[in-house]
SEPAZA-821826 format. One record per residue: residue number from 1; chain; x negated, y negated, z of N, C-alpha, C, O, CB in turn. Coordinates in steps of 0.02 Angstrom, whole numbers. Glycine has a CB too. Example, Ala and Ser with C-alpha at 12.3 -4.5 7.8 and 13.67 -1.06 7.14 Angstrom:
BEGIN
PT   num   cadena      npx      npy      npz     capx     capy     capz      cpx      cpy      cpz      opx      opy      opz     cbpx     cbpy     cbpz
PT     1        A     -660      284      390     -615      225      390     -660      165      390     -712      166      423     -565      224      452
PT     2        A     -642      112      354     -684       53      357     -645       -2      394     -670      -57      402     -704       30      286
//
This chain:
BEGIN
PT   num   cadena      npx      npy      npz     capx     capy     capz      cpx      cpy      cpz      opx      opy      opz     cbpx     cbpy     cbpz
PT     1        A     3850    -5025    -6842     3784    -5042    -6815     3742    -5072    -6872     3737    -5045    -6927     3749    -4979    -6785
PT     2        A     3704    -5143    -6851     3666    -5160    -6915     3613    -5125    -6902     3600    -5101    -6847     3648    -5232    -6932
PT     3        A     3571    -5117    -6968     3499    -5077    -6987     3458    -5104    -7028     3454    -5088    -7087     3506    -5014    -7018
PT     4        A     3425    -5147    -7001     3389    -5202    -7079     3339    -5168    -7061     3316    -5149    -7007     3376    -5303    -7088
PT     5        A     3319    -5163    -7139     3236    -5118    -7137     3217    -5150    -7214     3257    -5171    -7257     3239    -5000    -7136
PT     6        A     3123    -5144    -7218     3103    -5147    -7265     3083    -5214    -7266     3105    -5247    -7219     3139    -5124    -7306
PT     7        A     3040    -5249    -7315     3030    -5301    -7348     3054    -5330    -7406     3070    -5292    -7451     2987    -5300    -7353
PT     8        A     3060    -5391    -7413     3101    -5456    -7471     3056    -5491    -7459     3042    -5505    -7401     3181    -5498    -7460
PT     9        A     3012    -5521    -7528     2993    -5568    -7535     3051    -5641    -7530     3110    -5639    -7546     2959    -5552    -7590
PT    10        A     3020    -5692    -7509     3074    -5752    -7554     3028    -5841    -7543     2970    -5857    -7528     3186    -5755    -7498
PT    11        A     3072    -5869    -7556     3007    -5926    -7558     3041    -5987    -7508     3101    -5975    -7502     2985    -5962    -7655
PT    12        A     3025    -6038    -7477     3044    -6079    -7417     3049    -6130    -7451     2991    -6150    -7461     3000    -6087    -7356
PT    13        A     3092    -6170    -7480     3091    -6212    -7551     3053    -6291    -7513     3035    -6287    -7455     3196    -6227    -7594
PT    14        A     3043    -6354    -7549     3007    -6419    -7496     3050    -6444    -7452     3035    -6472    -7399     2982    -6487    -7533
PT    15        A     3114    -6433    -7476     3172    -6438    -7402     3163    -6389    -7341     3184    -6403    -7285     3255    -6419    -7425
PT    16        A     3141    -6349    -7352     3160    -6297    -7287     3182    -6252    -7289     3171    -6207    -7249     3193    -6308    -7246
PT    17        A     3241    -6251    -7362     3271    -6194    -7375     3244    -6135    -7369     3183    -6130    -7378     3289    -6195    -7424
PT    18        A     3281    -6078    -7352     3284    -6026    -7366     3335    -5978    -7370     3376    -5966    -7326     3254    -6014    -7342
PT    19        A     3329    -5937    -7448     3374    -5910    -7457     3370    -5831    -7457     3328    -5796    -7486     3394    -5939    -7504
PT    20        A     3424    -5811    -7418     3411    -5745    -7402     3420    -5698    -7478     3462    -5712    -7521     3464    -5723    -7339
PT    21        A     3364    -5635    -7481     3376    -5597    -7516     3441    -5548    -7527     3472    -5521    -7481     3331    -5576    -7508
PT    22        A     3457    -5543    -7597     3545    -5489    -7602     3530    -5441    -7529     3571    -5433    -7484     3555    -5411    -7703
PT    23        A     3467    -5414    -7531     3434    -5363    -7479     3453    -5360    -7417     3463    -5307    -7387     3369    -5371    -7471
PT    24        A     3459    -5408    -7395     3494    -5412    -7323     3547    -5455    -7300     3578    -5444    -7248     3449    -5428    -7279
PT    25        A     3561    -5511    -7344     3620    -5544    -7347     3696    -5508    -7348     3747    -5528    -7319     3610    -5580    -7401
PT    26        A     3689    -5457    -7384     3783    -5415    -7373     3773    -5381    -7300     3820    -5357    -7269     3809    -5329    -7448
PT    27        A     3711    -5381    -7278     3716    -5332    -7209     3718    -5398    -7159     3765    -5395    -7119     3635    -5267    -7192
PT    28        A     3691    -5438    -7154     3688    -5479    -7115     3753    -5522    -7102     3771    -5533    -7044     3639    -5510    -7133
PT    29        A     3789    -5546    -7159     3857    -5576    -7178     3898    -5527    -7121     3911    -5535    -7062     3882    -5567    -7272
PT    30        A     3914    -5472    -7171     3968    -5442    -7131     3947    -5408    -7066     3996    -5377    -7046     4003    -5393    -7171
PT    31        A     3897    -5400    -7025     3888    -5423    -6977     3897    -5488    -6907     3910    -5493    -6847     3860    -5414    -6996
PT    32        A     3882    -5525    -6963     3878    -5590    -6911     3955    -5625    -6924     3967    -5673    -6889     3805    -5654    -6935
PT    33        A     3992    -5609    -6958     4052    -5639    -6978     4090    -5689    -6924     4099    -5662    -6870     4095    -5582    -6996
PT    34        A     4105    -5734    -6927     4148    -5791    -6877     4223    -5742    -6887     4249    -5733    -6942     4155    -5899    -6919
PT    35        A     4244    -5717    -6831     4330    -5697    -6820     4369    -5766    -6869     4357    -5818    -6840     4360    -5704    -6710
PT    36        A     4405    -5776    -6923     4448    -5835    -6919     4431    -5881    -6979     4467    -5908    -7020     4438    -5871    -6851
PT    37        A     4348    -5883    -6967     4315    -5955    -7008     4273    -5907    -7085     4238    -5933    -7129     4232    -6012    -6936
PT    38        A     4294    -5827    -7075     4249    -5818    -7160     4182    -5860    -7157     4158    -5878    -7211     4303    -5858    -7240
PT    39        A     4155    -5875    -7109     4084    -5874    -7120     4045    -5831    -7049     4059    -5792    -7003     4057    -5961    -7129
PT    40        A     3985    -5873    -7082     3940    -5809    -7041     3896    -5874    -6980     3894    -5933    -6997     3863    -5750    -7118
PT    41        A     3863    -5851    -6909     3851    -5882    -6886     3768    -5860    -6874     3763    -5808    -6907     3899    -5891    -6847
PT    42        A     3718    -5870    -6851     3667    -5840    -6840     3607    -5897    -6804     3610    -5958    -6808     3650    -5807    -6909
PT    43        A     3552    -5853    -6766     3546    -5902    -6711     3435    -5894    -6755     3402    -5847    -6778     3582    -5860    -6592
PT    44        A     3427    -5940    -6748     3348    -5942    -6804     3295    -5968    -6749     3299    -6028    -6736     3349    -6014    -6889
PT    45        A     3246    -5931    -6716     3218    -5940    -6688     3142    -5929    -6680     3115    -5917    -6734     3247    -5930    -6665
PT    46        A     3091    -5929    -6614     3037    -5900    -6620     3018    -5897    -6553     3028    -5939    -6509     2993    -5928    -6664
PT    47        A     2973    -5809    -6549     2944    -5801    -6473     2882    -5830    -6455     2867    -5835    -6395     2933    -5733    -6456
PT    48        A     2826    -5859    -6523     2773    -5871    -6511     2753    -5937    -6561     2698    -5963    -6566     2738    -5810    -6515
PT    49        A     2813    -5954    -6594     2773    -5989    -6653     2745    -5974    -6713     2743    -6018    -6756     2731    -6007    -6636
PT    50        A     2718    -5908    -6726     2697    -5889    -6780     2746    -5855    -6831     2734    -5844    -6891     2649    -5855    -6764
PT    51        A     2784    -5845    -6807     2846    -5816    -6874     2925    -5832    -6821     2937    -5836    -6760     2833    -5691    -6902
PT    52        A     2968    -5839    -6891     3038    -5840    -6855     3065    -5768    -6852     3048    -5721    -6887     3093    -5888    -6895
PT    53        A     3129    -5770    -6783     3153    -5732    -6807     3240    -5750    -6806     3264    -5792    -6768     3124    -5677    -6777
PT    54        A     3281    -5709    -6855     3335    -5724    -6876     3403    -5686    -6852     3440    -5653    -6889     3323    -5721    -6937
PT    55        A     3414    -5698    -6780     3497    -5647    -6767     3557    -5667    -6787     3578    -5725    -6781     3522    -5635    -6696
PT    56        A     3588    -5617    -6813     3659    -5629    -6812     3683    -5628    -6733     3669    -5586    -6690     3697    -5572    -6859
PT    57        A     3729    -5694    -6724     3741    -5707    -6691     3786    -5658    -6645     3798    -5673    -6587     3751    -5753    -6711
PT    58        A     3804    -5612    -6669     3810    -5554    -6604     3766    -5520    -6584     3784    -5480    -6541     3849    -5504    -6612
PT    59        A     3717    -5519    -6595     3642    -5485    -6565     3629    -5526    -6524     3615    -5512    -6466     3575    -5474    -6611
PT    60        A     3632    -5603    -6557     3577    -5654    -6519     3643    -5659    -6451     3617    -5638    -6399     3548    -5753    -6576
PT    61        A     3689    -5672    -6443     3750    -5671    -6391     3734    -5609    -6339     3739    -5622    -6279     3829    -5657    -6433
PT    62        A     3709    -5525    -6365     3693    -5500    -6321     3631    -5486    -6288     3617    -5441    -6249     3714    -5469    -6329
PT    63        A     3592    -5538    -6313     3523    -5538    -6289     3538    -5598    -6231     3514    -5588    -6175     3460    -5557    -6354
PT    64        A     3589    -5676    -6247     3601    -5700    -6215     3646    -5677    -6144     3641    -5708    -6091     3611    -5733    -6251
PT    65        A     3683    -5626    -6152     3712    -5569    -6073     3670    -5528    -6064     3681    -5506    -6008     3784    -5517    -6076
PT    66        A     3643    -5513    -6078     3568    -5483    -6046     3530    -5535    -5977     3520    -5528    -5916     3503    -5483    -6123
PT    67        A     3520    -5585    -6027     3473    -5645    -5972     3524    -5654    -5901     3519    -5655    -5840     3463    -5746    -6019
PT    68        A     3565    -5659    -5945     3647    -5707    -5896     3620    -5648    -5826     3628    -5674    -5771     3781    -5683    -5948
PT    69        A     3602    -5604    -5825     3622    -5562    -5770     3553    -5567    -5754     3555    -5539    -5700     3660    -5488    -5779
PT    70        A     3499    -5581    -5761     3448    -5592    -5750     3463    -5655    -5701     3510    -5694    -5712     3410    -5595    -5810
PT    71        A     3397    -5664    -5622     3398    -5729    -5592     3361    -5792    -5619     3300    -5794    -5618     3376    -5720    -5532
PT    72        A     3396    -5838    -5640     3378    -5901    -5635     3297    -5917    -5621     3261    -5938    -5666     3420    -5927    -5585
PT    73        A     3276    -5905    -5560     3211    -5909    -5556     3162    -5864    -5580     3102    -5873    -5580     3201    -5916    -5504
PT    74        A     3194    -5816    -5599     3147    -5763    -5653     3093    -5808    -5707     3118    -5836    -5755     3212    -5712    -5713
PT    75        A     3022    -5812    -5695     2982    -5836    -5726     2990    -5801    -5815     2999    -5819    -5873     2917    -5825    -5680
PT    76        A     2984    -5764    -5788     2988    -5755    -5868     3066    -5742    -5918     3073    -5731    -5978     2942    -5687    -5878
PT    77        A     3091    -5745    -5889     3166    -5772    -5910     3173    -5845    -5925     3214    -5864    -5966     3217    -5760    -5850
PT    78        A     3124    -5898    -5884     3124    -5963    -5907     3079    -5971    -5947     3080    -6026    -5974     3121    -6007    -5864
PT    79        A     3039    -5939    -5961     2986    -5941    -6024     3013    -5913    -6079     2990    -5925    -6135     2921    -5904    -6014
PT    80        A     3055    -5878    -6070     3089    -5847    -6141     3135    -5899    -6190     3140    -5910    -6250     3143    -5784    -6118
PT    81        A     3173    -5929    -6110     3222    -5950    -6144     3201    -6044    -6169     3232    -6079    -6209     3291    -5933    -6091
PT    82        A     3140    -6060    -6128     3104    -6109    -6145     3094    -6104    -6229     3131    -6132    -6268     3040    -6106    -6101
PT    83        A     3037    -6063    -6250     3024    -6057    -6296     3064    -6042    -6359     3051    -6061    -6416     2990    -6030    -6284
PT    84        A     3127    -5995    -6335     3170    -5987    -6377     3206    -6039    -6378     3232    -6034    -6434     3200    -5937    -6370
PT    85        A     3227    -6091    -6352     3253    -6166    -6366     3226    -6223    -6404     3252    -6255    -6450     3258    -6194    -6313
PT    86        A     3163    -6229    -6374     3104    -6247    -6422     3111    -6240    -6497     3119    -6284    -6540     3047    -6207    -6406
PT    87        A     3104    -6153    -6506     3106    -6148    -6582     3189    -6152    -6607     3213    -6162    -6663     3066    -6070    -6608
PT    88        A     3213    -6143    -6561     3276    -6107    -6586     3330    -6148    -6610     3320    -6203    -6584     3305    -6067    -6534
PT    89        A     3396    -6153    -6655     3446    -6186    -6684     3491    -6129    -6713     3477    -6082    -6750     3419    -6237    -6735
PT    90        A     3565    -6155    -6679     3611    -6104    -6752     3637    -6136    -6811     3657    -6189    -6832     3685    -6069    -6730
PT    91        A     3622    -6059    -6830     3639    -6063    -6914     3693    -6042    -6945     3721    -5991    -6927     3597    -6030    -6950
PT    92        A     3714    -6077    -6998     3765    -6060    -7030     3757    -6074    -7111     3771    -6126    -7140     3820    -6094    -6999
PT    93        A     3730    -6009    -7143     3713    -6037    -7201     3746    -6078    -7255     3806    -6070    -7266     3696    -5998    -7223
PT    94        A     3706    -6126    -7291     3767    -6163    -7327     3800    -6092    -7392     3796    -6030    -7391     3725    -6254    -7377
PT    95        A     3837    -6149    -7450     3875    -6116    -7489     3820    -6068    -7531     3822    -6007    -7540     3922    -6167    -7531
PT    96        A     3782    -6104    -7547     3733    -6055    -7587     3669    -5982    -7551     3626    -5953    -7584     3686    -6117    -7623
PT    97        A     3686    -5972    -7475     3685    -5945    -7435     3603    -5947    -7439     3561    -5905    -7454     3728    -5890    -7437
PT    98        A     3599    -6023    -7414     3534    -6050    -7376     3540    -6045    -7299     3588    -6032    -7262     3521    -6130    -7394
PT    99        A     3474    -6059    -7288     3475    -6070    -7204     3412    -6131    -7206     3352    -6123    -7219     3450    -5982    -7145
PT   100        A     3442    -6183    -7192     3354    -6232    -7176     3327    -6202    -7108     3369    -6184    -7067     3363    -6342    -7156
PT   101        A     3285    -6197    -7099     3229    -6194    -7068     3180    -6270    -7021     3133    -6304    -7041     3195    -6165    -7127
PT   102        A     3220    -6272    -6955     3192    -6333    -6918     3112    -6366    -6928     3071    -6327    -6903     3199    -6313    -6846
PT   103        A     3088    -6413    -6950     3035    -6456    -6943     2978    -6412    -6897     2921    -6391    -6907     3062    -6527    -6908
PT   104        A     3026    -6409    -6842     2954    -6396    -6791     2928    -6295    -6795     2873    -6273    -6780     2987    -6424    -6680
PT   105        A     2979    -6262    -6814     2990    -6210    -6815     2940    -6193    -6895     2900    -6146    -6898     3073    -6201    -6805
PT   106        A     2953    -6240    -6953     2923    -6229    -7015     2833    -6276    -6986     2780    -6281    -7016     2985    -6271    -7094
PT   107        A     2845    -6290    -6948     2765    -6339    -6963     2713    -6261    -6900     2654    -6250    -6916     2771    -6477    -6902
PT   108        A     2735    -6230    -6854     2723    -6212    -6810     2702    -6140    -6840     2647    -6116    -6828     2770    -6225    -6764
PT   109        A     2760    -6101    -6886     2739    -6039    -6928     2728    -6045    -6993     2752    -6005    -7033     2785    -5989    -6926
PT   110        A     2689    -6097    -7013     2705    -6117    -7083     2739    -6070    -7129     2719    -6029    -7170     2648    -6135    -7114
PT   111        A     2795    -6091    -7109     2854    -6081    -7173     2870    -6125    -7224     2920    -6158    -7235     2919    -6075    -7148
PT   112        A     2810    -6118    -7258     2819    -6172    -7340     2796    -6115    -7394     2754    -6073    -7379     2747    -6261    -7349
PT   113        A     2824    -6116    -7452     2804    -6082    -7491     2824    -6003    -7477     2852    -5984    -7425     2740    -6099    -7493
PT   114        A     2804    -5960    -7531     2813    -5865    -7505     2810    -5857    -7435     2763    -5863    -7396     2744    -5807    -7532
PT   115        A     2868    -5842    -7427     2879    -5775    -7346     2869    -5717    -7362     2853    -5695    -7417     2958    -5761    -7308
PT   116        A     2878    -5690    -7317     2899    -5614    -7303     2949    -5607    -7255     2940    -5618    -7196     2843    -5571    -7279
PT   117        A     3018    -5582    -7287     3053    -5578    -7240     3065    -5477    -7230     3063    -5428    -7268     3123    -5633    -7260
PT   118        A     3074    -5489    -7162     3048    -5414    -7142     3102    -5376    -7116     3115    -5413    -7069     2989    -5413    -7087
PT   119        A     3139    -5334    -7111     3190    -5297    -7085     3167    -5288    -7011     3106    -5290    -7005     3201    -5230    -7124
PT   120        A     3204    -5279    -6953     3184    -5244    -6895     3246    -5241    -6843     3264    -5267    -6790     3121    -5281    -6864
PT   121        A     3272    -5189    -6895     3335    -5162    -6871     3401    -5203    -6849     3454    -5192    -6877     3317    -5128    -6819
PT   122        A     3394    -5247    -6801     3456    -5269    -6783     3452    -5361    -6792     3496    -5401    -6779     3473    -5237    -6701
PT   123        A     3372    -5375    -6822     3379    -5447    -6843     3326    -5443    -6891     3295    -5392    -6905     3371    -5508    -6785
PT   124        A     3315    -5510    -6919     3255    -5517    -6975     3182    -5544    -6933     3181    -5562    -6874     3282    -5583    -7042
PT   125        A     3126    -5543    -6977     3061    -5568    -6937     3034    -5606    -7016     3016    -5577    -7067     2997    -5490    -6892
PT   126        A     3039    -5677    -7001     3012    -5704    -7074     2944    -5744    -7055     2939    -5784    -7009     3074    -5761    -7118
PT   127        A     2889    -5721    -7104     2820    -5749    -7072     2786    -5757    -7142     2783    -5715    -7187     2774    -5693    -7012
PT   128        A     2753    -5835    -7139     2710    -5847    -7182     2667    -5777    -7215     2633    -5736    -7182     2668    -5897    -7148
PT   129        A     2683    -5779    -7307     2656    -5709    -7320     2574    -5694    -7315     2547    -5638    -7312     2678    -5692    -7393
PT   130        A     2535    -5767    -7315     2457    -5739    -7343     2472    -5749    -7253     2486    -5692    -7238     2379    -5794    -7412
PT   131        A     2475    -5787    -7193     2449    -5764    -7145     2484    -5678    -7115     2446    -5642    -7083     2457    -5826    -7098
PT   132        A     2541    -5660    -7127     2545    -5609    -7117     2518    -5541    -7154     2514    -5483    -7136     2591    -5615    -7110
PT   133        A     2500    -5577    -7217     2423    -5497    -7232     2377    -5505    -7183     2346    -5457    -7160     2360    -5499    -7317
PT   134        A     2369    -5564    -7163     2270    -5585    -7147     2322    -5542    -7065     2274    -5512    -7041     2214    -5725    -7145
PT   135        A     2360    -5531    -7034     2352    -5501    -6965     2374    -5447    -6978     2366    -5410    -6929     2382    -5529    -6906
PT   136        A     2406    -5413    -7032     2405    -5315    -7032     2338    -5309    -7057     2334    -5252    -7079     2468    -5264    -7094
PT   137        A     2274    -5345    -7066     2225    -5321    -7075     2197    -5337    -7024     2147    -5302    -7017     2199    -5330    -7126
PT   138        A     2203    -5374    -6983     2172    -5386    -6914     2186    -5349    -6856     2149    -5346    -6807     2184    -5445    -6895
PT   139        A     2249    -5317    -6864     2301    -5301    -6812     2313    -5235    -6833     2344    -5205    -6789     2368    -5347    -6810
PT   140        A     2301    -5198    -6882     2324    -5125    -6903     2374    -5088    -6852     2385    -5109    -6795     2258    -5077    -6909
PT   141        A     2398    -5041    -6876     2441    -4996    -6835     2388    -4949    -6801     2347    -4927    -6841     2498    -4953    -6881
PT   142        A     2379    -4926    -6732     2313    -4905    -6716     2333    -4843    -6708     2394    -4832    -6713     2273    -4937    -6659
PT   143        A     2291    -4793    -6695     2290    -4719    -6643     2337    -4748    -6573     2384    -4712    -6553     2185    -4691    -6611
PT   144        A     2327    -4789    -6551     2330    -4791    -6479     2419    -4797    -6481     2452    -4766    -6439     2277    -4864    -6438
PT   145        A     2450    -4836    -6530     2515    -4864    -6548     2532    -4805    -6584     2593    -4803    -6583     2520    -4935    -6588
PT   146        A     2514    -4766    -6609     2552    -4699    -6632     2566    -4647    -6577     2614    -4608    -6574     2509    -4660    -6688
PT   147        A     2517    -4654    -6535     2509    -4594    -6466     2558    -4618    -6417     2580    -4584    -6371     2424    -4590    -6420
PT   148        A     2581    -4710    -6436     2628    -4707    -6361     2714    -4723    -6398     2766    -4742    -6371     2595    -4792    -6286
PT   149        A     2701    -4708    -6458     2772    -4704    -6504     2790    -4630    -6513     2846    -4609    -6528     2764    -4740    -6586
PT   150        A     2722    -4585    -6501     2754    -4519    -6516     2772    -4484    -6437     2805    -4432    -6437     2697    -4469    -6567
PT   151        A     2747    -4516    -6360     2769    -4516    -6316     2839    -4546    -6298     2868    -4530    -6246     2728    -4532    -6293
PT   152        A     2874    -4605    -6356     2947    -4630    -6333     2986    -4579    -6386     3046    -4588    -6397     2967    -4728    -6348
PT   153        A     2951    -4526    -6417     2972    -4481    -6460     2986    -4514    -6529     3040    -4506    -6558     3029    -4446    -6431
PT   154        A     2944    -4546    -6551     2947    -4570    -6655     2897    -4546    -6678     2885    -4552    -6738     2940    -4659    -6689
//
């Protein structure tokens, strides 16, 4: 089972690059591993635009059989998968275990310069670092979000 947790700084180079931290790269690798091809596959996307997020491509595959059984005309099944197309491209990092980062995907969460790339368990969440202080200070963890996490029992 993967478990990414915690924060890695790293920086989005003027190409696009990004290179994953030692931090989550051995978990993510042998995770996402291609059967055959010794590499790794992974699907780089976004739900809103403001930050990416990063599955190994067996997560992102069972999020994709999830929908599959979902109907077609499900509105919000076509908004998901709208938007997740939009942002979305797979990845396969190069040799120096980069991942570029699409044009519209870096202009949309500005991903230039310091990230924050963020653990959350079974994929990554990478978001511009000064706008992601400016919304845990906007956005705090509240009373109200502790009372209905200690009701799903955390």
């Amino acid at each position: 089972m993967l478990r990414l947790r915690g924060n890695s700084p790293a920086t989005v180079d003027e190409k696009g690059r990004l290179k994953l931290p030692a931090t989550f790269k051995a978990d993510l690798d042998a995770f996402a591993k291609e059967e055959g091809t010794g590499g790794s596959r992974h699907y780089l996307t976004s739900l809103d635009g403001r930050s990416a997020r990063l599955y190994p491509m067996p997560v992102w595959e069972g999020i994709e059989a999830r929908l599959a059984a979902i109907p077609s005309t499900n509105p919000a099944k076509r908004r998901f998968l709208e938007v997740t197309a939009y942002y979305g491209s797979e990845q396969v990092p190069d040799a120096q275990g980069r991942f570029v980062i699409p044009p519209i995907l870096r202009e949309a969460a500005r991903l230039v310069g310091e990230v924050a790339i963020l653990g959350q368990m079974d994929h990554l969440a990478i978001w511009n670092r000064g706008g992601f202080e400016q919304r845990l200070a906007a956005e705090p963890l509240s009373g109200e979000d502790l009372a209905q996490l200690a009701e799903l029992g955390i």
